[in-house]
N, C-alpha and C positions, 0 to 999 in steps of 0.2 A: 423512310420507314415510318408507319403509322403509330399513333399509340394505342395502348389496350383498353385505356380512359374514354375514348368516343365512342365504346359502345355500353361502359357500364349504366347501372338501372340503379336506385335510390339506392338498394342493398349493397351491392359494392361501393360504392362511393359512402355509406355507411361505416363500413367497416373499413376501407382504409382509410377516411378522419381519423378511426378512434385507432387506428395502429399509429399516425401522424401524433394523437395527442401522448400514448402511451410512451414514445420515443423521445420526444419532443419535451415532454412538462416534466422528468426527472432533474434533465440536462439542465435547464432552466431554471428551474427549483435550487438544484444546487449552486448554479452562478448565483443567483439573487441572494441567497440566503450567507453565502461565500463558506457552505459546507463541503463536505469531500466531491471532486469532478470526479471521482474514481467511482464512487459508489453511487455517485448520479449515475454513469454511464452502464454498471451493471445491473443497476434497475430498469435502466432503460432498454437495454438487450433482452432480460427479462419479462418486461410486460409485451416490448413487443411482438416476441414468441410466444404468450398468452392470447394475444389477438389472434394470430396464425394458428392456433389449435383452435380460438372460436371460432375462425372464419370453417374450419374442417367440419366442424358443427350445422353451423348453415348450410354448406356445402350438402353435408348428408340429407337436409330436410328439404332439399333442393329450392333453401330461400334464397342462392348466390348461385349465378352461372358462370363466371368468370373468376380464371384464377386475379385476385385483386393485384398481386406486387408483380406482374407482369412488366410495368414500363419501370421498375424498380430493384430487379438484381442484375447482376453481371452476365451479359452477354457478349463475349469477344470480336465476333467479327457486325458488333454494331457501337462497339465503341471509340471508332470512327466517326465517327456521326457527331456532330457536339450537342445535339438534342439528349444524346445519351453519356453524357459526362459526368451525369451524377448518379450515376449507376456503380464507379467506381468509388462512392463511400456509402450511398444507400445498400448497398446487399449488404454491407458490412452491418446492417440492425435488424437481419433478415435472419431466417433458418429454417429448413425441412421441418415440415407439420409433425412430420413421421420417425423424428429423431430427437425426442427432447434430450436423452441421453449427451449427445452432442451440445447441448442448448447448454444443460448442468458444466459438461466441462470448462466451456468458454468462460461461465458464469464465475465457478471457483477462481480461474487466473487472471479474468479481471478486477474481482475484491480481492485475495491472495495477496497475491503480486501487484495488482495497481493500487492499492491502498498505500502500503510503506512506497511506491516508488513514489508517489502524489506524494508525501510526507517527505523524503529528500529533495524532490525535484521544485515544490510548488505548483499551485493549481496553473496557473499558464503555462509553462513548461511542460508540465505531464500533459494538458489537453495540445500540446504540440507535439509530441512523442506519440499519443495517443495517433493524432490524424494521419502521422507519418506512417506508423506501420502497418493504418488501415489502408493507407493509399498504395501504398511500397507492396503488400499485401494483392492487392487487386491487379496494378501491373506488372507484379510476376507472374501472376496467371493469364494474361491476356497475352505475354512476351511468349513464354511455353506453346499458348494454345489460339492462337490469331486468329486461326480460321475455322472454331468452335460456334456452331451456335445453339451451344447447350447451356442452360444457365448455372451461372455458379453465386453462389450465397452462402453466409456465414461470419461469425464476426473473426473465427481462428487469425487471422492474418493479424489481426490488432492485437488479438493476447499476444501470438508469438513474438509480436512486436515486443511488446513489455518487456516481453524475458528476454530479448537481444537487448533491450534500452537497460534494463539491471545490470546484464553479465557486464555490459561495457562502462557501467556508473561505479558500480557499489559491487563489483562480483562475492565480496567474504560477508554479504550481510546475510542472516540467517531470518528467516523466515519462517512464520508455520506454513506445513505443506501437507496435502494427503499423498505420500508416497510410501504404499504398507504401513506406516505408521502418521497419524497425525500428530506430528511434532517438527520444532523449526529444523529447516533445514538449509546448508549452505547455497546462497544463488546460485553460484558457478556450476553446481551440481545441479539442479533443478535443469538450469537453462539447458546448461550441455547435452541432460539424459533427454528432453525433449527436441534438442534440435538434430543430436544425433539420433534418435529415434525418427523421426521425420524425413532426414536424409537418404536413411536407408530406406525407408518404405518410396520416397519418390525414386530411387535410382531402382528398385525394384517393379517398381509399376512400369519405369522406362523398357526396362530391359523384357518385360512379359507383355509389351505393347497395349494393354489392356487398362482400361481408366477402373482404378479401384471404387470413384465416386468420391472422391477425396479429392481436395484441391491441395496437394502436397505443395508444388509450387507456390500458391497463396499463403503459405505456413512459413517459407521460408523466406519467400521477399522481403513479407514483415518483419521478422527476426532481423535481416540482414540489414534493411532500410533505419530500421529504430535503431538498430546496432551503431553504423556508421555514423547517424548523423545526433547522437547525446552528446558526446566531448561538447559539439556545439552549439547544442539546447542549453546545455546546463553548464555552460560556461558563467560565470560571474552570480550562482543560482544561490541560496541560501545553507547547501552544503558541500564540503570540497568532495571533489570527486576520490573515491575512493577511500574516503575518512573508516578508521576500522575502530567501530565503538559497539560491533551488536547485534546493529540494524535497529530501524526506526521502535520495533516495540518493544525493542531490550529499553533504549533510550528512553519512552515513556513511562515505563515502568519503573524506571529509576526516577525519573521526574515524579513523578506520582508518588512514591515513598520520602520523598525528600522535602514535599512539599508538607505529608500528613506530620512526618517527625518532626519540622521546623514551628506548627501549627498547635502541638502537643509538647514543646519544650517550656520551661520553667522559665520567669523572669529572674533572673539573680539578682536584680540591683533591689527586688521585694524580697529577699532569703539574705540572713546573715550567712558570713561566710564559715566556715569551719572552727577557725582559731578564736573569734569572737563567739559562735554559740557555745565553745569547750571554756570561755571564759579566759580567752589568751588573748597578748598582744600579735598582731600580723607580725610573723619576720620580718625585720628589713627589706631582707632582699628579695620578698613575695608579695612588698606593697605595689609597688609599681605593674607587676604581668596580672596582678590579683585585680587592679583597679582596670586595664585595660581589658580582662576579661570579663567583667560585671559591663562598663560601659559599650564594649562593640563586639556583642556575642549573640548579635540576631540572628547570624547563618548559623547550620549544624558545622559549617566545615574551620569556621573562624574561630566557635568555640571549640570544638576538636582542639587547634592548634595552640592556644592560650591555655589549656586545661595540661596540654602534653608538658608546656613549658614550667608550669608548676609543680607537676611530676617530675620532671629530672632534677629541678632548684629544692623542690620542698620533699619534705618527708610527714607522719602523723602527727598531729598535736595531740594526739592521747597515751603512742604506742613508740612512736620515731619510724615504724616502718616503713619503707619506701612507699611510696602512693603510685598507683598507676589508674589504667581509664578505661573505661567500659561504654561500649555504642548499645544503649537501650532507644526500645522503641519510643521514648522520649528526651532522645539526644543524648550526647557525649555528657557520662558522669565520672568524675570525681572521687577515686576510693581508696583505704587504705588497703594494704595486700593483705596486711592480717586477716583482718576480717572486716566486714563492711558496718559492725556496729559502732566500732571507732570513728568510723568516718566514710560518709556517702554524702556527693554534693553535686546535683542540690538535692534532697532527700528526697525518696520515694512515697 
């Protein structure tokens, strides 16, 4: 089999460089920089379907005579051939000029969904999950359809991958999703309504013999391939499989407040403490949890616990009323139940 490369003119060879760079210099950018592989690779899908509407451009002004990704998406009964081996992950950065619609959705379930799954999994991990359910992807549509030679392209196989690589990691993590409503929603749900969604329409196409234009089976290779083989990507990975804390932006989000509150807390060992500004000796029995909370009360959670412990031992030096503790948005305070002009610590 020849390639479609020996006869292009400056212009094609133009235009698939800068599809080569748009693909290519995301990925790269995000390795080097060691930011998200996830949202490299959705820009990367991105720009390269920006090229493929430009080349549609050219095309019309008749500055391009040749479709350019011809020796570059999936073709079945030439992927035999090992000239054409990388056909089975190049289409996968591919997509119809004439469907950006399709382009948008791939886009959403690669940032969506591959962002927190990169954030459980780790960038090596996830760009290994990632290749799998683009390759797993590709030959389940070559397995279905052998002796096609119609081209098939699209990155579907690697998202649907994602959502089998969650359901089988982290299925209760909750996510934001556009499903009728943009708000998170649980994985397990998400995956399922799309793999069962998917299912029926391939067993549907089957049974009406008629190709919808849809590489149904490419939808679910990836699913099934990323599915089976995360237990042992993400074996030994930086989060336990299955840990049920959220999901990764609950988890941030929390990191994120805990870091402003700890950055926003009082030094106490600079602030008298309560019974010395009322002009009182410390109890006895509130020197010792009194001094251990002054000296090692840099976390919010540490002073939590040392403030809790002087509330059950101590009561007000102005009122005797029981003391208890309040979480403000400058840490665990200190206060009489009465009322807090008796006593707030460390003061507001």
């Amino acid at each position: 089999m020849g390639f479609a490369m020996s006869v292009f003119a400056p212009a094609e060879w133009f235009v698939l460089g800068l599809w080569f760079v748009a693909v290519v210099a995301p990925i790269v950018y995000a390795a080097k920089t060691r930011t998200s592989v996830a949202m490299g690779i959705t820009v990367s899908v991105l720009l390269g379907a920006v090229v493929q509407v430009l080349w549609s451009m050219f095309a019309t002004y008749g500055w391009v005579e040749y479709w350019v990704w011809s020796d570059f998406v999936l073709v079945p009964v030439r992927t035999s051939d090992p000239a054409f081996f990388h056909t089975l992950a190049t289409a996968g950065f591919l997509h119809s000029q004439g469907d950006m619609m399709h382009v948008l959705g791939n886009v959403i379930i690669l940032a969506l969904v591959g962002v927190p799954l990169e954030q459980r999994l780790g960038s090596k991990r996830y760009a290994i999950v990632y290749v799998i359910g683009l390759l797993g992807g590709s030959l389940g549509w070559v397995a279905f359809n052998a002796d096609s030679g119609n081209p098939a392209l699209g990155a579907s196989g690697a998202a649907f991958g994602l959502l089998g690589a969650y359901l089988a990691g982290w299925p209760r993590d909750e996510i934001p999703f556009p499903l009728l409503l943009i708000r998170p929603w649980p994985v397990v749900f998400i995956a399922l309504l799309y793999f069962g969604l998917e299912l029926v329409r391939a067993l549907a196409t089957m049974d009406a013999g008629v190709s919808s234009g849809i590489a149904h089976m490419a939808h679910i290779g990836g699913f099934v391939a990323a599915y089976a083989v995360l237990p042992l990507v993400a074996r030994g990975g930086p989060v336990e499989l299955g840990v049920l804390d959220g999901g990764p932006s609950q988890g941030a989000a929390a990191s994120a407040k805990r870091r402003q509150v700890k950055a926003s807390m009082a030094d106490l060992s600079a602030i008298e403490d309560p019974w010395t500004a009322a002009g009182l000796e410390v109890p006895k029995h509130l020197r010792e949890p009194l001094k251990n909370l002054i000296q090692a009360s840099d976390e919010p959670e540490t002073r939590a616990a040392w403030m809790d412990h002087l509330a059950d031992a101590g009561t007000c030096p102005i009122c005797e009323a029981p003391l208890g503790i309040v979480e403000r948005s400058t840490g665990p305070h200190l206060q009489c139940s009465a009322t807090t002009e008796h006593l707030e610590w460390p003061p507001r």
